[in-house]
C-alpha positions as CSV (number, residue, x, y, z in Angstrom):
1,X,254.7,166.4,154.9
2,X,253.4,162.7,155.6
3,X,256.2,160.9,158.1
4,X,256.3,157.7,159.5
5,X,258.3,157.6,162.7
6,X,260.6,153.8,164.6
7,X,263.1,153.2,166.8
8,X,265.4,151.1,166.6
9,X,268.9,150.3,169.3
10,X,272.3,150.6,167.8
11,X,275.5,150.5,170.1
12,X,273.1,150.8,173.1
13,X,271.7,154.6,171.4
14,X,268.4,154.7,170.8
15,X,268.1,156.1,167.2
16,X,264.9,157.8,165.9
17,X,264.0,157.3,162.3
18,X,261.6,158.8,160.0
19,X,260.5,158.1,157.0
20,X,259.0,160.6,154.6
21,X,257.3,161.0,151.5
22,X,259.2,164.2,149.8
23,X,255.6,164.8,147.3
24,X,253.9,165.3,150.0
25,X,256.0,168.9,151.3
26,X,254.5,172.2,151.3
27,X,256.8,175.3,152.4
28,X,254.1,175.9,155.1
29,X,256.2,172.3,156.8
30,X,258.6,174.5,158.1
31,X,257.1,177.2,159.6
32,X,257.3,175.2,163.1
33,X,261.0,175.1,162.8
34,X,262.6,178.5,164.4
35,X,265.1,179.1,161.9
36,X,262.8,178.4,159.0
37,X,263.5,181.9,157.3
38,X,267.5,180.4,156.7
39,X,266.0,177.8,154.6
40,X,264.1,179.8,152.4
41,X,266.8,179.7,149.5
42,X,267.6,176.3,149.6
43,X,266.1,173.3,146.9
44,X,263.1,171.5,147.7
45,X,265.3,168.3,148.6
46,X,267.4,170.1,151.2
47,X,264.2,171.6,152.6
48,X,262.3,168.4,152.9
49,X,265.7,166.6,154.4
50,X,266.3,169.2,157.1
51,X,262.7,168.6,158.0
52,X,262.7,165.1,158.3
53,X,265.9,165.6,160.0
54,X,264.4,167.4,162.7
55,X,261.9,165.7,163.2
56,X,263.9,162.7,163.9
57,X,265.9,164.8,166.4
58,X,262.9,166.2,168.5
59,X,261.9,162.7,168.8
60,X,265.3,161.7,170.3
61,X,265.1,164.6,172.5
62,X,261.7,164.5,174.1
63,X,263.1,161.5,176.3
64,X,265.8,163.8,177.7
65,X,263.3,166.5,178.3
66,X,263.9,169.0,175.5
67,X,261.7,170.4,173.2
68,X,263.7,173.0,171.5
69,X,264.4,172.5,168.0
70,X,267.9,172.1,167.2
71,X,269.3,175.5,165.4
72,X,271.9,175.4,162.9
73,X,275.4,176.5,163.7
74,X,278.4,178.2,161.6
75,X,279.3,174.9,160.4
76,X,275.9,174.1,158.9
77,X,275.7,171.6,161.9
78,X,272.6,171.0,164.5
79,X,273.0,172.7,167.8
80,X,272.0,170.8,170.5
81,X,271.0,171.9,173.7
82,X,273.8,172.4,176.2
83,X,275.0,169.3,178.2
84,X,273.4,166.5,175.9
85,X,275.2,165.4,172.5
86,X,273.7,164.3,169.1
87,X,273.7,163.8,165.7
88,X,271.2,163.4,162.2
89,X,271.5,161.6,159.0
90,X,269.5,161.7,156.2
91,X,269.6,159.5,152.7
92,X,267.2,159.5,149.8
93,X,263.6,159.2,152.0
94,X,264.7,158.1,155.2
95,X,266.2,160.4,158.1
96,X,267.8,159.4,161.8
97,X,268.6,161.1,164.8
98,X,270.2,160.3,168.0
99,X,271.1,161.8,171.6
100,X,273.6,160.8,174.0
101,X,274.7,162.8,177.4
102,X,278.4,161.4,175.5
103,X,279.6,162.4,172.1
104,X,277.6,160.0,169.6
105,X,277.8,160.1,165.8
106,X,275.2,158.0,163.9
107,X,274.7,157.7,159.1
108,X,272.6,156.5,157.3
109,X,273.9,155.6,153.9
110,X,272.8,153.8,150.8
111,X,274.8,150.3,149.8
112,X,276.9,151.1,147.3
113,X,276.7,149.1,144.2
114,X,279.8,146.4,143.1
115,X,280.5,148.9,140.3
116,X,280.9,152.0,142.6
117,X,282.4,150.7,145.3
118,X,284.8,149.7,143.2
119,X,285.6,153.2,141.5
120,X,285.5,155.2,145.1
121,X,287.5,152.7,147.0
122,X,290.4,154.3,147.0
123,X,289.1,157.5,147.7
124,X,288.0,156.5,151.1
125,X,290.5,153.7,152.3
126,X,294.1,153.3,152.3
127,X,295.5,150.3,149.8
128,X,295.8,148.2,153.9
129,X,292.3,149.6,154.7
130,X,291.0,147.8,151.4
131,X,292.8,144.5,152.4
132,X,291.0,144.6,155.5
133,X,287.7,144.8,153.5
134,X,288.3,142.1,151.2
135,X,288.9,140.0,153.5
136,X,286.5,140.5,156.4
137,X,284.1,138.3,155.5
138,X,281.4,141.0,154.1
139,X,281.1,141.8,150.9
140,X,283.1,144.4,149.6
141,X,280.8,146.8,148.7
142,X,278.8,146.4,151.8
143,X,282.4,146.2,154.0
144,X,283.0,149.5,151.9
145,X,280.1,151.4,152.7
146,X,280.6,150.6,156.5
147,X,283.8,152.0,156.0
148,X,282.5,154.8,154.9
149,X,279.6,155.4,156.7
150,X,281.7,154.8,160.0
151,X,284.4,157.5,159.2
152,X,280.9,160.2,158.2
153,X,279.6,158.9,162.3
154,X,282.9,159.4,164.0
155,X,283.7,162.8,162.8
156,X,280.0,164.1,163.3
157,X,280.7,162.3,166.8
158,X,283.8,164.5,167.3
159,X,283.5,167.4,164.9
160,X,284.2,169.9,168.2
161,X,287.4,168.4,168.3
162,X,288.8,167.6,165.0
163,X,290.9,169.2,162.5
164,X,288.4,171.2,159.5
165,X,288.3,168.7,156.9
166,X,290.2,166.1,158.4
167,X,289.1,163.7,155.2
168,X,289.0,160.1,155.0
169,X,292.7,159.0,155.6
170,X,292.4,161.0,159.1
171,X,290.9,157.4,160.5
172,X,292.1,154.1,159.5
173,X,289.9,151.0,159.8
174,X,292.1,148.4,162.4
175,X,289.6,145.9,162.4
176,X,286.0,144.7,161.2
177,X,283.5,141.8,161.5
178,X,280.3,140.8,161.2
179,X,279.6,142.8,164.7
180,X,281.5,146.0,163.2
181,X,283.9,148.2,163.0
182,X,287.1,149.5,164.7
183,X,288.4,152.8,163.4
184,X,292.1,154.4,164.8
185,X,292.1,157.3,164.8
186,X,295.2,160.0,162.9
187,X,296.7,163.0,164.3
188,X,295.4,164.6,160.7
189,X,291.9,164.3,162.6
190,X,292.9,165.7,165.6
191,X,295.9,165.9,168.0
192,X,294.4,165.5,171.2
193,X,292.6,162.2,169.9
194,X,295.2,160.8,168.0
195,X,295.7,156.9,168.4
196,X,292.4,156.8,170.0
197,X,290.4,153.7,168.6
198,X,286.6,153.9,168.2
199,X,284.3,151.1,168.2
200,X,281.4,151.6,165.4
201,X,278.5,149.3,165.3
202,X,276.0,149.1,162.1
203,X,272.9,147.0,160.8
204,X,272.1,146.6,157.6
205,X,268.4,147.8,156.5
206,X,267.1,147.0,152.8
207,X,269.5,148.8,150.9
208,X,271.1,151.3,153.2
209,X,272.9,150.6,156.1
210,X,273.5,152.7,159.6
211,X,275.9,153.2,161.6
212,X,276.7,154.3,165.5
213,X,279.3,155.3,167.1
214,X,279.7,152.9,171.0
């Protein structure tokens, strides 16, 4: 599969991206992955996401001197190597990764259009959390999708502690700007982190924005 792989600093994380060009897959692409045979029944767009995923993620842990794949755990989620932290996002052709010796949650997501954002809305923030959108100064759909996107990075960030299926009320958005986004965080996402407040930086790129957690 043809890749194209940048960096880029987000919240002081180095994140890895790659870029890929999904027509260009064979199934002989994952034979260099370890757990290759558990993706044998998945679609082609899983297969070529995954990829491009862990690509991204070897990248972002050759600097910490690791060269072991990241495996995939009960939860479906990457298992990195013991001591070191991380996290991959993937949306339409574009895949991230970062590594941190602290938990670090990083998405990529696709700007949602005026019309969706205003159908979903309420399905991801409270009537208080929308307020706080409006009026931030972005526009809404963008201020949305950072919500959004910024709830996906904190829970991949803390998934080892949080509640299963904490959902999107589980952290409330206190506070956003231009520079980003403060998230509080619910006892519904965790009792041992509850009132915590996380600081969520992002950067808009084209038509899909990232996220990191600080």
């Amino acid at each position: 599969m043809q890749t194209k792989h940048s960096t880029f600093t987000l919240a002081s994380h180095l994140l890895h991206r790659i870029d890929f060009q999904p027509e260009t897959f064979s199934d002989g692409d994952l034979l260099w992955l370890p757990h290759h045979g558990e993706l044998q029944h998945t679609g082609k767009k899983r297969r070529t996401e995954h990829l491009a995923g862990r690509i991204a993620a070897i990248h972002a842990l050759l600097p910490w001197g690791e060269k072991t794949v990241p495996g995939i755990g009960e939860m479906r989620q990457p298992l990195w190597p013991e001591g070191l932290f991380g996290s991959i996002s993937h949306c339409e052709k574009s895949a991230i990764a970062v590594v941190s010796s602290e938990p670090v949650g990083a998405d990529i997501e696709k700007i949602f259009s005026p019309q969706l954002a205003a159908e979903v809305a309420t399905q991801i923030a409270s009537p208080a959390e929308i307020f706080r959108l409006q009026t931030s100064g972005l526009p809404f759909a963008i201020a949305l999708t950072l919500a959004f996107s910024a709830k996906e990075s904190v829970f991949k960030a803390f998934s080892f502690q949080a509640s299963p299926c904490p959902g999107f009320t589980a952290a409330e958005v206190i506070s956003i700007n231009e520079d980003g986004l403060c998230l509080q965080l619910k006892e519904a996402f965790s009792l041992s982190l509850a009132e915590e407040k996380i600081t969520v930086a992002y950067r808009v790129e084209g038509d899909k924005l990232v996220t990191c957690t600080g």
